[in-house]
C-alpha positions in Angstrom: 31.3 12.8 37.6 31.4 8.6 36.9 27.7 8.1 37.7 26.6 11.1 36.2 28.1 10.0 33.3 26.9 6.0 33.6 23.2 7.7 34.1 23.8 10.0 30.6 25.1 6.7 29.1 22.7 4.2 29.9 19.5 7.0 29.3 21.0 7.1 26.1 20.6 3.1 25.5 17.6 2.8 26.9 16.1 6.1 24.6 17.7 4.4 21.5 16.2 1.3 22.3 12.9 2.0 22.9 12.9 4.1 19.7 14.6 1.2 17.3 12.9 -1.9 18.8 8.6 -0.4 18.0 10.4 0.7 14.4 12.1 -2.4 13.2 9.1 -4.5 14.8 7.0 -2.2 11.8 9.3 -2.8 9.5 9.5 -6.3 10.3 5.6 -6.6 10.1 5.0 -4.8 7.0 7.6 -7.5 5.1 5.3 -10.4 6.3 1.9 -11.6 5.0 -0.7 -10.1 6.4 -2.2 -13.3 6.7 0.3 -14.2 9.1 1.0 -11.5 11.1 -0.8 -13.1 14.0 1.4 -16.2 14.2 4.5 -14.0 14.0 3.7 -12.3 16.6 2.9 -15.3 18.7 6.4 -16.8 17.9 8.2 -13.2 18.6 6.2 -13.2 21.7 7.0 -16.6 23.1 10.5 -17.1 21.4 11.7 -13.7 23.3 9.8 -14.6 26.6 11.6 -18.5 26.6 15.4 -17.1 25.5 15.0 -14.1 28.5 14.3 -17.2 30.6 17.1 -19.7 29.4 19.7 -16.9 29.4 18.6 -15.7 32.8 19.0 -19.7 34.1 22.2 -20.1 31.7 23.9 -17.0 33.9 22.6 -17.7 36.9 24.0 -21.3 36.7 27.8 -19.7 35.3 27.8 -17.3 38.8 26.9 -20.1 40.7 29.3 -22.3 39.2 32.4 -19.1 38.9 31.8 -16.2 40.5 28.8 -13.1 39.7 31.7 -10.8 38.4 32.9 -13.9 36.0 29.6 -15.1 34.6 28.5 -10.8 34.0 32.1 -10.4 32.1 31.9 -13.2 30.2 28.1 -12.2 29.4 29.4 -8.6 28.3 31.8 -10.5 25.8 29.3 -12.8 24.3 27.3 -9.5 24.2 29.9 -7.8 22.2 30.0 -10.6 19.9 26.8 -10.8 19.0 27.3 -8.9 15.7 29.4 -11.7 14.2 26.2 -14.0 14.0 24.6 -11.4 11.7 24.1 -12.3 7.9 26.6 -10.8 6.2 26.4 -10.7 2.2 29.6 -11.1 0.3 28.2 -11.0 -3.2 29.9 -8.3 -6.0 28.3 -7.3 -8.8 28.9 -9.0 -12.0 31.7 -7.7 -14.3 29.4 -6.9 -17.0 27.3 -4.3 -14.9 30.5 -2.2 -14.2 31.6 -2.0 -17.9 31.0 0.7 -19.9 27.7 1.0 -22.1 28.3 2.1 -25.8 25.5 3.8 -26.7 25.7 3.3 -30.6 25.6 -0.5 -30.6 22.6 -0.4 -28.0 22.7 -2.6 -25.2 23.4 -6.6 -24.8 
């Protein structure tokens, strides 16, 4: 029942996956100058090709230097972290948008 369950799990990830990544990369691409598209995707393409590499050499260097079961739980943590280096926005609105409008004097 474990590895049937592992198999549901990670068809699940990898469905999701390769539905989200082909979607955001439109979305991505319709938010950027068409005139620039082709250099984008030239720096996409590289930049993901050279960080697969130097995380690849990073871990391979940590289970070397620990042990494999070390360096794939600490990668599984930093994993898990990842959300924390997203942009996060901590604005409010102003005051003055969330007071009420009097109609009658018309607004400011």
């Amino acid at each position: 029942m474990g590895l049937i369950t592992v198999v549901l799990i990670e068809l699940g990830l990898i469905t999701c996956a390769s539905i989200y990544n082909p979607v955001f990369a439109a979305y991505r691409l319709n938010a950027i100058d068409p005139t620039r598209r082709a250099r984008v995707l030239s720096a996409w393409s590289i930049g993901t090709s050279l960080s697969i590499a130097a995380i690849t050499v990073l871990g391979g260097v940590l289970a070397e230097l620990t042990t494999a079961r070390t360096a794939i739980g600490l990668a599984g943590v930093l994993l898990l972290a990842t959300p924390l280096l997203l942009p996060r926005r901590f604005s409010t609105p102003p005051a003055a948008e969330n007071e009420p409008v009097d109609l009658a004097k018309g607004s400011v």
